[in-house]
N, CA, C and O atoms as a printed pandas DataFrame, in Angstrom:
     atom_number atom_name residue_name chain_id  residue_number  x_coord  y_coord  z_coord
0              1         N          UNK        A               1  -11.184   53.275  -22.197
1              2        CA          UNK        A               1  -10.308   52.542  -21.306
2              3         C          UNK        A               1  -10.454   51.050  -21.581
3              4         O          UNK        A               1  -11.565   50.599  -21.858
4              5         N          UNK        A               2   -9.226   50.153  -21.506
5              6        CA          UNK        A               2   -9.378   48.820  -21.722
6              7         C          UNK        A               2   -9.344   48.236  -20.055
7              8         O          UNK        A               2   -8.953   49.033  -19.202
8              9         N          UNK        A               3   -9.565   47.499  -19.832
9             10        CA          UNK        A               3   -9.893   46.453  -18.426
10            11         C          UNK        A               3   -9.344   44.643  -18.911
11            12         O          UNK        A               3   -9.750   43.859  -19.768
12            13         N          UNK        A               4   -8.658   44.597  -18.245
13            14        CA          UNK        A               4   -8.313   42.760  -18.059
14            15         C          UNK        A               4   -8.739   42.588  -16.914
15            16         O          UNK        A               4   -8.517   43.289  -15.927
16            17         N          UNK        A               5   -9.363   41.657  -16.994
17            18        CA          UNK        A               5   -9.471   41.113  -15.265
18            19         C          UNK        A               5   -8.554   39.808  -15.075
19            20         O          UNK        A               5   -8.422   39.111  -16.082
20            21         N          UNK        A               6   -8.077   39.506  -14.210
21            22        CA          UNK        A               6   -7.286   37.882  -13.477
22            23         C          UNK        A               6   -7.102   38.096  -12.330
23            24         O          UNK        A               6   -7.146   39.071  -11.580
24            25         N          UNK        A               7   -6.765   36.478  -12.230
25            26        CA          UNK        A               7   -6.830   35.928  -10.675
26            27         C          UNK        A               7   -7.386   34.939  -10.620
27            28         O          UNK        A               7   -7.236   34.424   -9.511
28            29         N          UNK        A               8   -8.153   34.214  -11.459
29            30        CA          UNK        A               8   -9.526   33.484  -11.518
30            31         C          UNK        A               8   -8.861   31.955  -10.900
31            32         O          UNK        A               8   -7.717   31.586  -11.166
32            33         N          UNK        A               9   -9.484   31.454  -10.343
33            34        CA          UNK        A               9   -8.800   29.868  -10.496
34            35         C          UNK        A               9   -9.986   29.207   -9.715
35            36         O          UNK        A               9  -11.093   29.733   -9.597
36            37         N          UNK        A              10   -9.520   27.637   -9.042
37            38        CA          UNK        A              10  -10.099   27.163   -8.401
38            39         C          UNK        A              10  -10.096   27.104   -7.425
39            40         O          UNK        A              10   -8.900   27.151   -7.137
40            41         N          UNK        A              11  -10.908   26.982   -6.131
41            42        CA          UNK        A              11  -10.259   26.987   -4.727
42            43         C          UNK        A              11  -11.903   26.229   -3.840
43            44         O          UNK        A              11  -13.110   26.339   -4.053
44            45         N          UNK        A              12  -11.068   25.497   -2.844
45            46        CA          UNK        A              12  -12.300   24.886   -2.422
46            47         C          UNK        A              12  -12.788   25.537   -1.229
47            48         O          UNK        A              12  -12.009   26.147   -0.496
48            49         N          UNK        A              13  -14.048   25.450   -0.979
49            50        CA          UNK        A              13  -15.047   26.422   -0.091
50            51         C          UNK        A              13  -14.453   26.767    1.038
51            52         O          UNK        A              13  -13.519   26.058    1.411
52            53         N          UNK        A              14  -14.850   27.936    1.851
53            54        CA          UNK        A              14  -14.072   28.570    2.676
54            55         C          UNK        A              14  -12.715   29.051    2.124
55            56         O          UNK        A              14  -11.914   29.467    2.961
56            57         N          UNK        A              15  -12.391   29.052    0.973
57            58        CA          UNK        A              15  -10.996   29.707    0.775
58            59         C          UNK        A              15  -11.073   31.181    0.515
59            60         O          UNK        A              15  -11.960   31.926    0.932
60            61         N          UNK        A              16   -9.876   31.571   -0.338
61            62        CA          UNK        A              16   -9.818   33.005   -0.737
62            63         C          UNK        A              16   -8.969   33.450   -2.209
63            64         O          UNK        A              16   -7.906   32.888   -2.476
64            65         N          UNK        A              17   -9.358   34.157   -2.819
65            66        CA          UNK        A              17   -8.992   34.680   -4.152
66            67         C          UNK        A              17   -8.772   36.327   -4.249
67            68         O          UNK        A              17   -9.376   37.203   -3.628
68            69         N          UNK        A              18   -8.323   36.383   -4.664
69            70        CA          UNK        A              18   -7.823   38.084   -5.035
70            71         C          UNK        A              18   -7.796   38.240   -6.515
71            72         O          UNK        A              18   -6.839   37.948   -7.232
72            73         N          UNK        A              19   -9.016   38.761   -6.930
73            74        CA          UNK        A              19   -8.913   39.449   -8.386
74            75         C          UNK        A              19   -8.374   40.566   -8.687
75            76         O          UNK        A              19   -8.305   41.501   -7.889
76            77         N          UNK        A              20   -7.925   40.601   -9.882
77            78        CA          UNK        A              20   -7.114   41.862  -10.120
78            79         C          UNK        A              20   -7.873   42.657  -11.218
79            80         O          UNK        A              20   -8.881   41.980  -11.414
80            81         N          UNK        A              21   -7.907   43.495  -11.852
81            82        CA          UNK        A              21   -8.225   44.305  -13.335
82            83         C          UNK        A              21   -7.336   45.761  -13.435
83            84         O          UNK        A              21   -7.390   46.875  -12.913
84            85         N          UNK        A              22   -6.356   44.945  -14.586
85            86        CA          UNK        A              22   -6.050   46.271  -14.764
86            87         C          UNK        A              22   -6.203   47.352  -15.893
87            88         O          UNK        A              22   -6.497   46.787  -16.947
88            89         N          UNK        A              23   -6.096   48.830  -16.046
89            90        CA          UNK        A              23   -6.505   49.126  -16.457
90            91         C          UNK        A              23   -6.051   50.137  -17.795
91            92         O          UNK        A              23   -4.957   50.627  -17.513
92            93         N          UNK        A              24   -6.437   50.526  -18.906
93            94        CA          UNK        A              24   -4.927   51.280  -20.163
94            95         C          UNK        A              24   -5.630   52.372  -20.098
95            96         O          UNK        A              24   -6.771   52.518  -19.660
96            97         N          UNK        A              25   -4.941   53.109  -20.530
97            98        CA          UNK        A              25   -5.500   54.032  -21.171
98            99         C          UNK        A              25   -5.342   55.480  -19.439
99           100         O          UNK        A              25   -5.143   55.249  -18.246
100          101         N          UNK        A              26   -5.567   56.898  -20.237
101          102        CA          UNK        A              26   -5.898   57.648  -18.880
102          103         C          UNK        A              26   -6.843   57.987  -18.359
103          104         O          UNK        A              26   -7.903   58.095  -18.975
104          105         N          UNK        A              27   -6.730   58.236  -17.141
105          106        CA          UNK        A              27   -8.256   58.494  -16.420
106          107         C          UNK        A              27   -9.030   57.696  -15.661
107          108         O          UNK        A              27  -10.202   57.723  -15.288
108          109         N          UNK        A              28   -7.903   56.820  -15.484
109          110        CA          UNK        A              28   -8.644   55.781  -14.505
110          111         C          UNK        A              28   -9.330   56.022  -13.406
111          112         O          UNK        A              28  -10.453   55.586  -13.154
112          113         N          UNK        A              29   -8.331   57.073  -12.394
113          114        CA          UNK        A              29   -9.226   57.803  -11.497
114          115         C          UNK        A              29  -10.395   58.390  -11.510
115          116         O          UNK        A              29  -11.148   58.627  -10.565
116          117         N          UNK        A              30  -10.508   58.606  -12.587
117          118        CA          UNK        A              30  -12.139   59.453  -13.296
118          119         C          UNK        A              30  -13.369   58.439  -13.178
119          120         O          UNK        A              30  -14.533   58.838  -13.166
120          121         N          UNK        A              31  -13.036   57.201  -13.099
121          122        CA          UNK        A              31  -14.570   56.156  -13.356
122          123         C          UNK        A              31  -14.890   55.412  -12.164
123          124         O          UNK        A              31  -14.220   54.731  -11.387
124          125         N          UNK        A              32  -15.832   55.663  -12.224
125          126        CA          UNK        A              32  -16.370   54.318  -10.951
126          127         C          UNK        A              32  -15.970   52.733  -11.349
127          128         O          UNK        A              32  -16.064   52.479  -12.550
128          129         N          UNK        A              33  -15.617   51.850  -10.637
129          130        CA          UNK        A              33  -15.248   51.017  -11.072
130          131         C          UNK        A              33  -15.964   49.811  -10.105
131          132         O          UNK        A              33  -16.131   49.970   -8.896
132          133         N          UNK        A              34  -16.341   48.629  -10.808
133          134        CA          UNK        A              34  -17.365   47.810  -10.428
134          135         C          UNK        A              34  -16.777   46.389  -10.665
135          136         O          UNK        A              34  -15.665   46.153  -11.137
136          137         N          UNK        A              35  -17.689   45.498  -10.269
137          138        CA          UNK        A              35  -17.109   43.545  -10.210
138          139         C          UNK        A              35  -18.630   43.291  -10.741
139          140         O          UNK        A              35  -19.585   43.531  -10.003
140          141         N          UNK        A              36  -18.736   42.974  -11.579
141          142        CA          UNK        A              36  -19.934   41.504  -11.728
142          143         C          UNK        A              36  -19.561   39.876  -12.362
143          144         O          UNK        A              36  -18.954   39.340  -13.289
144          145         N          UNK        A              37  -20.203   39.617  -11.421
145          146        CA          UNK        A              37  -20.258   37.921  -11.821
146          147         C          UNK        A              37  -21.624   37.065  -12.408
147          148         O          UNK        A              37  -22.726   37.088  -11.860
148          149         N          UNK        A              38  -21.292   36.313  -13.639
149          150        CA          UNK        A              38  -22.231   35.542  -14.166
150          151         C          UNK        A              38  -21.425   34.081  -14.196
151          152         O          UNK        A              38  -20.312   33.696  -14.554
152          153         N          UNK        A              39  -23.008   33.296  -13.429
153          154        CA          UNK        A              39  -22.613   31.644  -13.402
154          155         C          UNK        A              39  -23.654   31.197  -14.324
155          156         O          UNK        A              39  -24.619   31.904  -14.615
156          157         N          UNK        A              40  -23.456   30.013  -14.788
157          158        CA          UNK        A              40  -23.820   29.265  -15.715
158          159         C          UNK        A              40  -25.289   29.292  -15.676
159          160         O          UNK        A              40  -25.926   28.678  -14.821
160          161         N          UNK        A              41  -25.891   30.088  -16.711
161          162        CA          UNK        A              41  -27.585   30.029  -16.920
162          163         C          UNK        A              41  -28.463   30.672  -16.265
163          164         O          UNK        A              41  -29.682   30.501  -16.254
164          165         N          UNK        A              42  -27.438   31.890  -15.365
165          166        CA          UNK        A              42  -28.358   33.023  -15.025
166          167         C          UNK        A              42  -27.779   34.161  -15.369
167          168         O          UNK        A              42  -26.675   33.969  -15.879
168          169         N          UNK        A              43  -28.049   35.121  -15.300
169          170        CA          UNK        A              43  -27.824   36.477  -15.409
170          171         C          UNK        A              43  -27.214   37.048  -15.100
171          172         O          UNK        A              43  -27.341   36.985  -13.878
172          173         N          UNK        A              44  -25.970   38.166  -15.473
173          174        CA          UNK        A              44  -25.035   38.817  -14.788
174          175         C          UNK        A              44  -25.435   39.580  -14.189
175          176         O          UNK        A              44  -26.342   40.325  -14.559
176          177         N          UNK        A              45  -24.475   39.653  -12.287
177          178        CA          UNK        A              45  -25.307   40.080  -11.408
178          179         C          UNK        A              45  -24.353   41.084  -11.060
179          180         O          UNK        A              45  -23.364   41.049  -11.792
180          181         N          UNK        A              46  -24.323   42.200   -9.948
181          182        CA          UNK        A              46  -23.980   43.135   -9.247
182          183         C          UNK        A              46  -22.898   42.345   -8.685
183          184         O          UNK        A              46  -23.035   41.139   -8.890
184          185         N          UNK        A              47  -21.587   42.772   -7.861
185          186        CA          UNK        A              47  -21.246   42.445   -7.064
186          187         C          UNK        A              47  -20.388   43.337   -5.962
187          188         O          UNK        A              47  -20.092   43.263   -4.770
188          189         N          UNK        A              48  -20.238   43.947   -6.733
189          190        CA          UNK        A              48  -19.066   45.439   -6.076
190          191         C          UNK        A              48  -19.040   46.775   -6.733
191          192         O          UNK        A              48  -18.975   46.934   -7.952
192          193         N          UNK        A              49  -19.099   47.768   -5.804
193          194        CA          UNK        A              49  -18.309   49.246   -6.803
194          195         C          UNK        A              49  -17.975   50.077   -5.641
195          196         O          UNK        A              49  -18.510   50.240   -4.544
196          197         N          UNK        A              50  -16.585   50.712   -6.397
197          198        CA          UNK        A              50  -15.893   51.405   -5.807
198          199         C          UNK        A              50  -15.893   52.661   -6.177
199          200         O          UNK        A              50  -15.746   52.652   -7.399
200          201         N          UNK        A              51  -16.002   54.047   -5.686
201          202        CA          UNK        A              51  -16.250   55.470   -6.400
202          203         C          UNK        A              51  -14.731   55.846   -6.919
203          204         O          UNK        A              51  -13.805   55.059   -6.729
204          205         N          UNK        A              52  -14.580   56.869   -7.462
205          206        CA          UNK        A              52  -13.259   57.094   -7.908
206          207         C          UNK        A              52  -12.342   57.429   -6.857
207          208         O          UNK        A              52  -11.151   57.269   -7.121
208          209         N          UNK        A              53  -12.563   57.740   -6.039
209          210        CA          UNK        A              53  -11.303   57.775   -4.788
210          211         C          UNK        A              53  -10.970   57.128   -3.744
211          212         O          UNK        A              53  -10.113   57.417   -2.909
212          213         N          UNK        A              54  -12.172   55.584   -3.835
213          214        CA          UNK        A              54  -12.237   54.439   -3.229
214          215         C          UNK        A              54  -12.839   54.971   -1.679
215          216         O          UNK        A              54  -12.775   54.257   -0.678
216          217         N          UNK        A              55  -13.244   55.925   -1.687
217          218        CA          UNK        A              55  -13.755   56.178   -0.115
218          219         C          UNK        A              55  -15.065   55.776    0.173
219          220         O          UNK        A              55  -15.591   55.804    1.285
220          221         N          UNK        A              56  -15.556   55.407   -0.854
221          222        CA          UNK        A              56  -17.199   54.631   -1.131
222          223         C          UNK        A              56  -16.928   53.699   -1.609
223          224         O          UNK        A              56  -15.984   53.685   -2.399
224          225         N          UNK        A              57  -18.009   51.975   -1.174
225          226        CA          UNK        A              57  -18.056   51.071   -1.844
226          227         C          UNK        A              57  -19.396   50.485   -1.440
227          228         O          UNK        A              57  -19.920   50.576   -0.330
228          229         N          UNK        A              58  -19.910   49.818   -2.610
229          230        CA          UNK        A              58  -20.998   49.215   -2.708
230          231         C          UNK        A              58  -20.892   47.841   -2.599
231          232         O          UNK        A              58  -19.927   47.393   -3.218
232          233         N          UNK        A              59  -21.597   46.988   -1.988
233          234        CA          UNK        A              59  -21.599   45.628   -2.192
234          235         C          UNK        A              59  -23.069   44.700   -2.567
235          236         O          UNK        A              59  -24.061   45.358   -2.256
236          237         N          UNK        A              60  -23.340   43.630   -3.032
237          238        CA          UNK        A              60  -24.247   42.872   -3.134
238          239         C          UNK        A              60  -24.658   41.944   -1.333
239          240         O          UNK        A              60  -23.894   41.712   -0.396
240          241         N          UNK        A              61  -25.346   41.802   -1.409
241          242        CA          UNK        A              61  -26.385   41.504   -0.083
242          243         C          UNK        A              61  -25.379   40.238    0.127
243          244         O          UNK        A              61  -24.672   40.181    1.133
244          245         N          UNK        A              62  -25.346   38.955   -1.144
245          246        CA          UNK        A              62  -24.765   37.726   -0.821
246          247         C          UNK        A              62  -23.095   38.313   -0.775
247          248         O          UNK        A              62  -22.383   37.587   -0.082
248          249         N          UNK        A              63  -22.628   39.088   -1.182
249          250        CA          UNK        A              63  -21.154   38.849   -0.836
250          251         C          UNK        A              63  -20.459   39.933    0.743
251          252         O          UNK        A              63  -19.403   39.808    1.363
252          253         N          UNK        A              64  -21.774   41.064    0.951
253          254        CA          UNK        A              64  -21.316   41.690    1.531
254          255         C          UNK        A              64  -20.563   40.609    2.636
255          256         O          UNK        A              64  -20.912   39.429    2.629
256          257         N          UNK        A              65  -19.395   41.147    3.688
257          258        CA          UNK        A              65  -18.624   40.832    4.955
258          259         C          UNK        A              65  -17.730   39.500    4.215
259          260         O          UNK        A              65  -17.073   38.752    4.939
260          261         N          UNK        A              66  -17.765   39.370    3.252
261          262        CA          UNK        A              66  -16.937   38.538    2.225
262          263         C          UNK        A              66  -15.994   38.927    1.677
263          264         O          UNK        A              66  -14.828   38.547    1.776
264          265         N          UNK        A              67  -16.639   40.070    0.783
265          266        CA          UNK        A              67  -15.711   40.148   -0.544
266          267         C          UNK        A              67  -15.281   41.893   -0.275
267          268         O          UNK        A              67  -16.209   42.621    0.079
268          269         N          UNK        A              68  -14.321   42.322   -0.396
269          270        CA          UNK        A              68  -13.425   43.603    0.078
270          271         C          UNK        A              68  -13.325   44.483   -1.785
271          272         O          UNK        A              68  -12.351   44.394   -2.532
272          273         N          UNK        A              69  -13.793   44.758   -1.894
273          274        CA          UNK        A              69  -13.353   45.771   -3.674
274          275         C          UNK        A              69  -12.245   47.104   -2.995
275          276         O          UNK        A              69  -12.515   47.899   -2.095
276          277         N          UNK        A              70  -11.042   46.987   -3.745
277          278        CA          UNK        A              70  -10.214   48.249   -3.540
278          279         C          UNK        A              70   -9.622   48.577   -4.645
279          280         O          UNK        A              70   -9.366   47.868   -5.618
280          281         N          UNK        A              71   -9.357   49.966   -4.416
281          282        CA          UNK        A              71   -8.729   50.120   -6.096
282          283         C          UNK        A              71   -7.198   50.762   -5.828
283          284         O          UNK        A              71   -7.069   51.018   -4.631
284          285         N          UNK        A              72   -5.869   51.130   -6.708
285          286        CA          UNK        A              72   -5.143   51.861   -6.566
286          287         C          UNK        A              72   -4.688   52.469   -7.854
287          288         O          UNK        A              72   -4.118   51.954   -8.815
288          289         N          UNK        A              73   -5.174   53.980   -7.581
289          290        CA          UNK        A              73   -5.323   54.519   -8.496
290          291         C          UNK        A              73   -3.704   54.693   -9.487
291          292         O          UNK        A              73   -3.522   54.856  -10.694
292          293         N          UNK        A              74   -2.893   54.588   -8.512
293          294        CA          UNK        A              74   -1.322   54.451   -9.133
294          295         C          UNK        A              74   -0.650   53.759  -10.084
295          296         O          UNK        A              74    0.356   53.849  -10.788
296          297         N          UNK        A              75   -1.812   52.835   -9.792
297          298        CA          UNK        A              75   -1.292   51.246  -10.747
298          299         C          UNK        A              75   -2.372   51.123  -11.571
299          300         O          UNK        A              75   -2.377   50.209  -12.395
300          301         N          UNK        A              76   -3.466   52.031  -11.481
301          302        CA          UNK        A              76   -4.864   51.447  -12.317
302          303         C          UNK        A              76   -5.288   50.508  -12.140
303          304         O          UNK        A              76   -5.433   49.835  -13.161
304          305         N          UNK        A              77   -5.680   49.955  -11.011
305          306        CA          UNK        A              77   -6.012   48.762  -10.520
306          307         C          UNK        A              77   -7.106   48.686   -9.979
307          308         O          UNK        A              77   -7.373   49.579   -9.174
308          309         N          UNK        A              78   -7.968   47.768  -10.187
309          310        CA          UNK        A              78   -9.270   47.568   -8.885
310          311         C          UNK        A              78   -9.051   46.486   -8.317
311          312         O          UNK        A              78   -8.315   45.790   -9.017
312          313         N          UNK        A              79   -9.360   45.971   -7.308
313          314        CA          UNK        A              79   -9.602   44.244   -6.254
314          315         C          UNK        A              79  -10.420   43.938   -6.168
315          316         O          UNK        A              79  -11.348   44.518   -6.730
316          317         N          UNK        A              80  -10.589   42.997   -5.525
317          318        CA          UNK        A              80  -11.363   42.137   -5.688
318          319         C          UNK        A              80  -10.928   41.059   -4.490
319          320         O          UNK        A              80  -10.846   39.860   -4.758
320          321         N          UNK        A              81  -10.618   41.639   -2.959
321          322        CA          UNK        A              81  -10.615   40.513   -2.439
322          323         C          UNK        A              81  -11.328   39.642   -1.821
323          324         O          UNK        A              81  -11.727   40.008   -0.715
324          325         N          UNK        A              82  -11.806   37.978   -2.365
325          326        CA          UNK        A              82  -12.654   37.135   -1.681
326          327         C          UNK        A              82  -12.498   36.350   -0.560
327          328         O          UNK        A              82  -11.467   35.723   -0.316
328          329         N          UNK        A              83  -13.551   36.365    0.175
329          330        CA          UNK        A              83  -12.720   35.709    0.993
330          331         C          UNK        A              83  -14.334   34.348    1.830
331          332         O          UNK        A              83  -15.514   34.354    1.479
332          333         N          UNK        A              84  -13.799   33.597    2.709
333          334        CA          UNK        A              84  -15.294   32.920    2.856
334          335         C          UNK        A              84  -15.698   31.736    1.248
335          336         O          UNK        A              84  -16.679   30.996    1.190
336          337         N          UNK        A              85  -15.136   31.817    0.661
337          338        CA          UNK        A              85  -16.198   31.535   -0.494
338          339         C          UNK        A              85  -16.644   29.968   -0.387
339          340         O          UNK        A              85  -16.278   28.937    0.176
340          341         N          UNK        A              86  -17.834   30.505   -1.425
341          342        CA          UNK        A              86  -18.994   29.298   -1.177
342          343         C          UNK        A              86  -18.890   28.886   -2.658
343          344         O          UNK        A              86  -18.068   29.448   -3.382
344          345         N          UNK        A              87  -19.386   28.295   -2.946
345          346        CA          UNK        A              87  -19.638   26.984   -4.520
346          347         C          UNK        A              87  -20.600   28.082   -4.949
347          348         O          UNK        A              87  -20.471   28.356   -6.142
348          349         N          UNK        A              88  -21.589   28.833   -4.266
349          350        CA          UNK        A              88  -22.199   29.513   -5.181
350          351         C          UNK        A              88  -21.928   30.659   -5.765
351          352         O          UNK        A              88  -22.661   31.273   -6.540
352          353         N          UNK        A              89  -20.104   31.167   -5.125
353          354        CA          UNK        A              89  -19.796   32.160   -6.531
354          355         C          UNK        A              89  -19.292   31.748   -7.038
355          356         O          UNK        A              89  -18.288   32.427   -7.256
356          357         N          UNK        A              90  -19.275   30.607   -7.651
357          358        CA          UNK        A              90  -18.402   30.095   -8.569
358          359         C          UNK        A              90  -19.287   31.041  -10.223
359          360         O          UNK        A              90  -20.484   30.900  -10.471
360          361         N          UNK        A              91  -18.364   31.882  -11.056
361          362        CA          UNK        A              91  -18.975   32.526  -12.138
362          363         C          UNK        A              91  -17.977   32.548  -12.842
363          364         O          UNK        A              91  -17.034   31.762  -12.749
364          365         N          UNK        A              92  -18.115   33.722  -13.851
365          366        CA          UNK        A              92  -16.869   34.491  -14.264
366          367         C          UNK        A              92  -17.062   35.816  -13.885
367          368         O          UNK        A              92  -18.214   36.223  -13.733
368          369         N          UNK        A              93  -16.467   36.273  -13.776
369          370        CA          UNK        A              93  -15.839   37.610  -12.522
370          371         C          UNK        A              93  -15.520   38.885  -14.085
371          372         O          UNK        A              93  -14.680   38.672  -14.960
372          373         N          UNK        A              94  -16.394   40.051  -14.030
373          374        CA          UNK        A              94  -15.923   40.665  -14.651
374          375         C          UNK        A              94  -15.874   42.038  -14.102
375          376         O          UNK        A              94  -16.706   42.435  -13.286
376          377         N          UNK        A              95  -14.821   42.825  -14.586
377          378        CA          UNK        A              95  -14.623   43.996  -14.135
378          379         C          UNK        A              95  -15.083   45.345  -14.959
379          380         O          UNK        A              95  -14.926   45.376  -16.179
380          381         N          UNK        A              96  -15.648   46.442  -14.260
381          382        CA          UNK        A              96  -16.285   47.501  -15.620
382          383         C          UNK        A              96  -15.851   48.500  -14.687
383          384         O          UNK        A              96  -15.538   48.525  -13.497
384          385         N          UNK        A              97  -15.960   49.523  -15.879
385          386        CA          UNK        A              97  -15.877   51.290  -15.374
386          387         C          UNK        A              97  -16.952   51.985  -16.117
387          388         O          UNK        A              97  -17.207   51.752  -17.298
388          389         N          UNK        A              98  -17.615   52.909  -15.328
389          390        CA          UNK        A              98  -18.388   53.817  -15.423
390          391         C          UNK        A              98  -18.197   55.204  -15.273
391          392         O          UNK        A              98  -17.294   55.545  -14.509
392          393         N          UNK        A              99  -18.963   56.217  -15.933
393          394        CA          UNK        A              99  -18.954   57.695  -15.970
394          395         C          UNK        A              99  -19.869   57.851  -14.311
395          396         O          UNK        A              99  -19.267   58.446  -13.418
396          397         N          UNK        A             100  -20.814   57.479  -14.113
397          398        CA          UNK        A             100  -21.728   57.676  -13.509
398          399         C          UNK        A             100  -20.892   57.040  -12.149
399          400         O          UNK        A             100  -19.952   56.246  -12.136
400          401         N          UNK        A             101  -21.631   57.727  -10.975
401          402        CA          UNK        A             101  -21.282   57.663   -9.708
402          403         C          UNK        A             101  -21.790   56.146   -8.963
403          404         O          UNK        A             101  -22.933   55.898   -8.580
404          405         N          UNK        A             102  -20.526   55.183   -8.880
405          406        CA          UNK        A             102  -21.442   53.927   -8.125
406          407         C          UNK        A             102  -23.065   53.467   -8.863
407          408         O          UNK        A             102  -24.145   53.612   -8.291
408          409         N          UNK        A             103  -22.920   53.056   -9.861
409          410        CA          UNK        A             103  -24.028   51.902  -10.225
410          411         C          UNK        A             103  -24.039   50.834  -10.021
411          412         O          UNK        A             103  -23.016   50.216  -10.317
412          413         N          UNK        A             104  -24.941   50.245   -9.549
413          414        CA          UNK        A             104  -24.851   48.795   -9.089
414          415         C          UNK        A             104  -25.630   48.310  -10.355
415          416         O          UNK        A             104  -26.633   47.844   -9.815
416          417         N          UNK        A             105  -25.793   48.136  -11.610
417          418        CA          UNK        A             105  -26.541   47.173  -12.491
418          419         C          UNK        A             105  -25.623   47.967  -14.238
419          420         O          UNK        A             105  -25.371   49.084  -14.691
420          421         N          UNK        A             106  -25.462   46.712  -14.586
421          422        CA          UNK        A             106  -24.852   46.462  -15.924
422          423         C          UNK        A             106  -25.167   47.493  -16.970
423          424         O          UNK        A             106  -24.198   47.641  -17.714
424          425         N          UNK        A             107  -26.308   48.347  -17.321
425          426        CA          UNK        A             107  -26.716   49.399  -18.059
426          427         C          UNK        A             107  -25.291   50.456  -17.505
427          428         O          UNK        A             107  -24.523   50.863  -18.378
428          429         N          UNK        A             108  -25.061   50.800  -16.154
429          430        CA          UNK        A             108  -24.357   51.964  -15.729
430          431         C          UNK        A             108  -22.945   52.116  -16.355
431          432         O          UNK        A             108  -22.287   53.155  -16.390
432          433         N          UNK        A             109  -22.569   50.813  -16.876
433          434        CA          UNK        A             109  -21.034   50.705  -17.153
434          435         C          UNK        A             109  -21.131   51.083  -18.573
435          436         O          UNK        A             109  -22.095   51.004  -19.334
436          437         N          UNK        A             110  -19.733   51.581  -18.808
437          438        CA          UNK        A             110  -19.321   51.887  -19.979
438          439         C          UNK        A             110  -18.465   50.750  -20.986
439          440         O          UNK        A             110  -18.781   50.283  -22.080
440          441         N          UNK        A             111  -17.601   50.587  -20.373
441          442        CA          UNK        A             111  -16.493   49.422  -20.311
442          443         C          UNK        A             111  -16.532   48.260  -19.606
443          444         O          UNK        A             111  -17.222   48.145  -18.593
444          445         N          UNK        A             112  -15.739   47.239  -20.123
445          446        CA          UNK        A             112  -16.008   45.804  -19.513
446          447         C          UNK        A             112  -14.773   45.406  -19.976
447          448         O          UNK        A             112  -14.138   45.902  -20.906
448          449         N          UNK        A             113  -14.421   44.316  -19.140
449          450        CA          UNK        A             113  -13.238   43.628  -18.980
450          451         C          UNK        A             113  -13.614   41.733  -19.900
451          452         O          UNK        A             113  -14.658   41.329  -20.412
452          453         N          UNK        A             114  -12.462   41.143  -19.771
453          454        CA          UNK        A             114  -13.541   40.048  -20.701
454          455         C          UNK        A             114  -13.521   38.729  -20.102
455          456         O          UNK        A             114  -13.485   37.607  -20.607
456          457         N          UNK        A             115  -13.564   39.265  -18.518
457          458        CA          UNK        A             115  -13.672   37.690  -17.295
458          459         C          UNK        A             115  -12.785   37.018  -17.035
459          460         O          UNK        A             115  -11.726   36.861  -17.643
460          461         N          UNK        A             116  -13.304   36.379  -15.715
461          462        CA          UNK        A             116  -11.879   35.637  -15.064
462          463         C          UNK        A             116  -13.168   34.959  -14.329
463          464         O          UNK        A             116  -14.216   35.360  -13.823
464          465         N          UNK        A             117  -12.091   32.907  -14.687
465          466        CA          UNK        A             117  -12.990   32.330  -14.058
466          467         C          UNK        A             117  -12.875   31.952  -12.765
467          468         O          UNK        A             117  -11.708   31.837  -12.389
468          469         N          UNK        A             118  -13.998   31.644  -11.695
469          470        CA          UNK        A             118  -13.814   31.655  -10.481
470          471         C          UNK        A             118  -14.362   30.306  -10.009
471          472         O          UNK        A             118  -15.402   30.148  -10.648
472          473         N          UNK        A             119  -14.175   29.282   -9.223
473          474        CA          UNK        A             119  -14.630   28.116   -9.324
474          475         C          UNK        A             119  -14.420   28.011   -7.981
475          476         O          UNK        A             119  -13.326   28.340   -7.522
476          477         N          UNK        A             120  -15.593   27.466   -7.034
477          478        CA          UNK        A             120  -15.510   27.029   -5.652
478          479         C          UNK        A             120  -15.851   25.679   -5.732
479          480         O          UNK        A             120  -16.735   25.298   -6.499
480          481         N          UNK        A             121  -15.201   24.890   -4.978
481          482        CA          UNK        A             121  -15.371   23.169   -5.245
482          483         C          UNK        A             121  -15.816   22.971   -3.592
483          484         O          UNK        A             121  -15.283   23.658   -2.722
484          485         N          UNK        A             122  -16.567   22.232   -3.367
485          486        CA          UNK        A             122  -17.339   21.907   -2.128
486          487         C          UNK        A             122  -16.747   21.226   -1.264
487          488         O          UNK        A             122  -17.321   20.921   -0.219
C-alpha cells in the first residue's frame, strides 16, 4: 500500500489542523493505521492508531483530549484531527499501516507515508 500524508501548514497555538493520508492500492480496511510525528533532533514518536474498523483508537499521553485519529474506509483515508495545539507539536506528521493489531511504536508498521509539515508558532 502507498500512503501520502497532507494538511501540514502553519498555525499559531491554540489552533487546529486536519491531516489527511491517503491511501492506493487494496485493502486498506485490512491494516491498522497510525500518525507519528518527528521534530527536529529527537526521535520519531507515537501519536495515534486506529484498528481496522476504527472502533478502537490509541493515543499518546501528550496529545490525548487533543488530537481525534479517524479513518474512512470508503475513501482510504485516515485523520488526523488537531486541535488545542501547542509549539511543541510542531514535527512532521507521518502516516503508517500495519498488519498487526494497534501498535503504538515504529517497528509495528509496515508502510509509511513521506510527511507533512506541522508548525505551531507561539
Amino acid at each position: 500500500v502507498q500512503l501520502q500524508a497532507y494538511g501540514g501548514g502553519l498555525v499559531q497555538a491554540g489552533g487546529s489542523l486536519r491531516l489527511s493520508c491517503a491511501a492506493s492500492g487494496r485493502a486498506f480496511s485490512s491494516y491498522t493505521m497510525g500518525w507519528f510525528r518527528q521534530a527536529p533532533g529527537k526521535e520519531r514518536e507515537f501519536v495515534a492508531t486506529i484498528s481496522w474498523g476504527g472502533s478502537t483508537t490509541y493515543y499518546a499521553d501528550s496529545v490525548k483530549a487533543r488530537f481525534t485519529i479517524s479513518r474512512d474506509n470508503a475513501k482510504n483515508t485516515v485523520y488526523l484531527q488537531m486541535n488545542s495545539l501547542k509549539p511543541e507539536d510542531t514535527a512532521v506528521y507521518y502516516c503508517a499501516a500495519a498488519y498487526l493489531m494497534l501498535p503504538r511504536s515504529s517497528p509495528g508498521y509496515e508502510y509509511w507515508g513521506q510527511g507533512t509539515q506541522v508548525t505551531v508558532s507561539s
